[in-house]
C-alpha positions, 0 to 999 in steps of 0.5 A, spaced: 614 473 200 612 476 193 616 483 191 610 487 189 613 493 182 610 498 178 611 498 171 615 505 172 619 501 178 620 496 173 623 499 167 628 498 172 629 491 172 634 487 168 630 486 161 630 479 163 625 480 169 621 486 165 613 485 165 614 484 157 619 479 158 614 475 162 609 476 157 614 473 153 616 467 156 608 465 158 607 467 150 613 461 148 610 457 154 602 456 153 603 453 146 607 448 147 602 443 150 596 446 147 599 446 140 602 439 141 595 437 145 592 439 138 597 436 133 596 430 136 589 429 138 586 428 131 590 421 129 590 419 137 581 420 137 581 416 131 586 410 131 585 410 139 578 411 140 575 410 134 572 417 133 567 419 128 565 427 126 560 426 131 565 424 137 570 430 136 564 435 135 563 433 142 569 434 145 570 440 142 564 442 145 567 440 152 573 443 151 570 450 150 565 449 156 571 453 160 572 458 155 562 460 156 565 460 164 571 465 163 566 470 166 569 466 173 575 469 172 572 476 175 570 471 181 578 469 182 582 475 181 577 478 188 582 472 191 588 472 187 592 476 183 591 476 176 599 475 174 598 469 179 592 466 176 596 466 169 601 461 171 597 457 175 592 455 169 598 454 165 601 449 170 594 446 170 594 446 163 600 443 162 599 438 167 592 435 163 596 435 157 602 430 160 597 425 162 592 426 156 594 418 154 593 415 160 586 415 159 585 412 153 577 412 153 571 417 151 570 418 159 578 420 160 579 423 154 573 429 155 575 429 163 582 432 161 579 436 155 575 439 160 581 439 164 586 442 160 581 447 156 580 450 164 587 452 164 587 454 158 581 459 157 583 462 164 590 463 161 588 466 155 583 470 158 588 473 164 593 473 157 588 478 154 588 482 160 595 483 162 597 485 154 592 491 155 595 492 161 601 492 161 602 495 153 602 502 151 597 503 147 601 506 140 605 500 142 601 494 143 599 492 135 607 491 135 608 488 141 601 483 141 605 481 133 611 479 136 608 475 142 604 471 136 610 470 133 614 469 139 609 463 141 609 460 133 618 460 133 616 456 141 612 451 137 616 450 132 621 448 134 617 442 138 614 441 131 621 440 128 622 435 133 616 432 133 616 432 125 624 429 126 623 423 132 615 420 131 617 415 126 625 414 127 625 413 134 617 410 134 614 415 138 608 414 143 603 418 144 604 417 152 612 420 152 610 427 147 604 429 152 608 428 158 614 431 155 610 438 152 606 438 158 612 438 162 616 443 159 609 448 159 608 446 167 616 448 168 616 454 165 611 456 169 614 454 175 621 459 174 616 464 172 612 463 179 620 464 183 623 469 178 619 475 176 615 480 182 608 481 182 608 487 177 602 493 179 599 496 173 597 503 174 589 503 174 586 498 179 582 494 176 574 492 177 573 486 180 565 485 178 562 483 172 561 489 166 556 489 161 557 496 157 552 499 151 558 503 149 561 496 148 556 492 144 560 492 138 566 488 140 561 484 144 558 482 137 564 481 134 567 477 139 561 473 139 562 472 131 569 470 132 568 465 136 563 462 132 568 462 126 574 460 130 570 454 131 569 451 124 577 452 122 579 449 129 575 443 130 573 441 122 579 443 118 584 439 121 579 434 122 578 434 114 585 433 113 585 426 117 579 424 114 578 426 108 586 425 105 589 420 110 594 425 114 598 421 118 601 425 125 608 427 122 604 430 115 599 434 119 605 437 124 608 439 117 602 443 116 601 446 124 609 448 122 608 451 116 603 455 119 607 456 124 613 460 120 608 464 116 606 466 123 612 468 125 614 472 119 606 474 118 604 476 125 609 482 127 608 485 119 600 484 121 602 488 128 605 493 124 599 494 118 594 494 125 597 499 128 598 503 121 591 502 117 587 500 123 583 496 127 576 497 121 581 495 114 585 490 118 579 487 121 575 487 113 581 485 109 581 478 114 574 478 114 574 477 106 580 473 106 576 469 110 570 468 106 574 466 101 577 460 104 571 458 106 568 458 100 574 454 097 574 449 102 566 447 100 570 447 094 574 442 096 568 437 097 564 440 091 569 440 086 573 434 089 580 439 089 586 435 092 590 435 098 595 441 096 588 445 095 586 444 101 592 444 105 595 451 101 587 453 104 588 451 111 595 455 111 592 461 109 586 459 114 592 460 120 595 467 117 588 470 116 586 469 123 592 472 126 590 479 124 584 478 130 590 482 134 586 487 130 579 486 136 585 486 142 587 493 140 580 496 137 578 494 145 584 497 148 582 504 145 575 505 148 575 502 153 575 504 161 582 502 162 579 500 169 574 495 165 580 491 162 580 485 166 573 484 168 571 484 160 577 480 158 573 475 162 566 477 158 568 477 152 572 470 153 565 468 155 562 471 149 567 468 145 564 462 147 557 463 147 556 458 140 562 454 141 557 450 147 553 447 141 556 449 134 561 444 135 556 438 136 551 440 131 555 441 126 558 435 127 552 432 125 551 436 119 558 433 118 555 427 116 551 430 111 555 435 107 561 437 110 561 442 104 555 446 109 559 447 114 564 451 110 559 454 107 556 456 114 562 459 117 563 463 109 556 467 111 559 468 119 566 471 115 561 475 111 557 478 117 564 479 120 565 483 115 559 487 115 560 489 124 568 491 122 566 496 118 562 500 123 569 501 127 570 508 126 577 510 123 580 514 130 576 509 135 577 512 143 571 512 149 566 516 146 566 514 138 566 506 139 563 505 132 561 510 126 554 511 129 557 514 136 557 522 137 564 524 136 564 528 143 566 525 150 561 521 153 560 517 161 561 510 160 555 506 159 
């Protein structure tokens, strides 16, 4: 029968069964299929299904379908507890990514992209809500940076082994799915067993929330989402394509992401929760453009692959400074509003991903320069909404624009 444990209550438990030891543990168990999943799929879409710009334009289109409907998350949580649901999507994550090379076709592929990308979109979205939830809010720009870290040092580790094994030992890509997938789905197992139910302080509604006061972190989670589609699915892509990469080369360059996250990630939280969410978000945003512009460059100007690979690491490290839209939302939102916006704001999120993968897959094979060019006017217009956050955000002054007097939630 599940314990049921307030936050007070639990700051009583062993450390090891607090709520953000759990956070912690989902944090460390998530990346490892999806991360793996990732390093893995450019070389096994081209060598086993012969994929073109064309084809991994749509398969990102249909990983990112679940992501357009994580508004269904509102719809579980009315049955299933949020906590629950979590760990029931890293289960279905883990277990798409463990039989992904068995179905090495068109067909069996895209299944089990849409199959993993459920799990993981609703894991994220419950993620996002659990952290907001469960976090203080002097405390969560800190915290949120030691939880990216904590999924970075996770995934690094299976890297190095990854990086150390694949040649040696002749590694296929049936035995690295299944284990990674594995570890992912018996990590959230133990976490089913072990830790209770924990009961956040404020209930949470549990219908759809669409407030006007909230346009701005709407805006900004649909820019994000349109951005965050070019780095995720061309980047790498351009790696493989156009310099060759092979899977022990591209998972070197996952690591060294990885261990400037690590480093990067809680310097990040600290300097969010020191200047703010407007700065933080601005200075990523200029970064931003600025690599984008030099990733044209490297089809313009025919830069090389250390170029391009020194491009894709700041890329990674620009990115982390998103933590900075997580807490800009927490300061004015209705604390009750956290789960069901949550869910909107992944389905926001995902608007663009439904088509812009695909279409910029055909622009693809005609200028792959264009596509970075696009994603630096995205990084551009970013910029132009952060800097309508106010400096003290909170309920009643959501943007510059807003009277700085209390207001009903609209």
């Amino acid at each position: 029968m599940a314990q049921f444990v307030t936050l007070e209550e639990a700051k009583t438990l062993p450390f090891w069964r607090r709520p953000v030891a759990l956070l912690f543990l989902m944090a460390m168990a998530m990346p490892i299929a999806f991360n793996v999943w990732s390093a893995l799929l450019n070389n096994f879409v081209i060598e086993v299904a012969s994929f073109d710009g064309s084809d991994i334009g749509l398969l990102h289109t249909i990983r990112e379908i679940p992501g357009f409907f994580a508004i269904g998350v509102i719809a579980i949580i009315i049955f299933m507890r949020e906590q629950v649901l979590g760990l029931v999507s890293l289960v279905l994550l883990g277990m798409a990514t463990g039989i992904t090379a068995w179905f090495p076709q068109m067909g069996g592929i895209l299944t089990l992209t849409m199959l993993s990308s459920i799990g993981f979109h609703y894991y994220e979205t419950v993620n996002q809500s659990l952290q907001l939830q469960w976090l203080k809010i002097e405390d969560a720009p800190r915290m949120i940076g030691w939880l990216m870290a904590a999924g970075s040092l996770a995934t690094m580790l299976v890297y190095i082994l990854l990086i150390g094994t694949w040649k040696t030992f002749d590694l296929s890509y049936n035995f690295v799915y299944l284990t990674a997938g594995g570890a992912t789905v018996l990590i959230a197992l133990f976490a089913m067993v072990a830790y209770p139910q924990f009961e956040a302080p404020t209930p949470q509604n549990k219908r759809m929330i669409l407030r006007r006061r909230y346009w701005l972190y709407y805006a900004l989670q649909f820019m994000a989402g349109a951005r965050r589609q070019i780095f995720m699915v061309f980047a790498g892509f351009m790696m493989v394509e156009r310099f060759g990469f092979e899977v022990h080369e591209i998972t070197s360059l996952y690591l060294i992401n990885l261990m400037a996250n690590m480093i990067f990630a809680p310097l990040m939280g600290r300097a969010v929760g020191y200047f703010g969410e407007r700065r933080a978000l601005g200075f990523e945003y200029i970064g931003l453009v600025l690599v984008f512009l030099s990733y044209g460059g490297v089809y313009f100007m025919g830069w090389g692959v250390l170029i391009a690979s020194t491009l894709y690491v700041l890329d990674h490290v620009f990115f982390a400074l998103a933590l900075a839209l997580k807490t800009y939302f927490q300061k004015i939102a209705d604390p009750a509003d956290i789960a069901p916006t949550a869910a909107v704001a992944f389905t926001i999120n995902h608007i663009a991903a439904v088509f812009l993968p695909v279409a910029l897959g055909l622009l693809w094979l005609i200028s792959p320069a264009a596509v970075f060019l696009l994603a630096a006017a995205m990084a551009a217009t970013s910029f132009c909404l952060a800097m309508l956050i106010p400096r003290h955000p909170m309920p009643g002054n959501e943007t510059i624009f807003s009277d700085r007097l209390p207001q009903a939630a609209e």
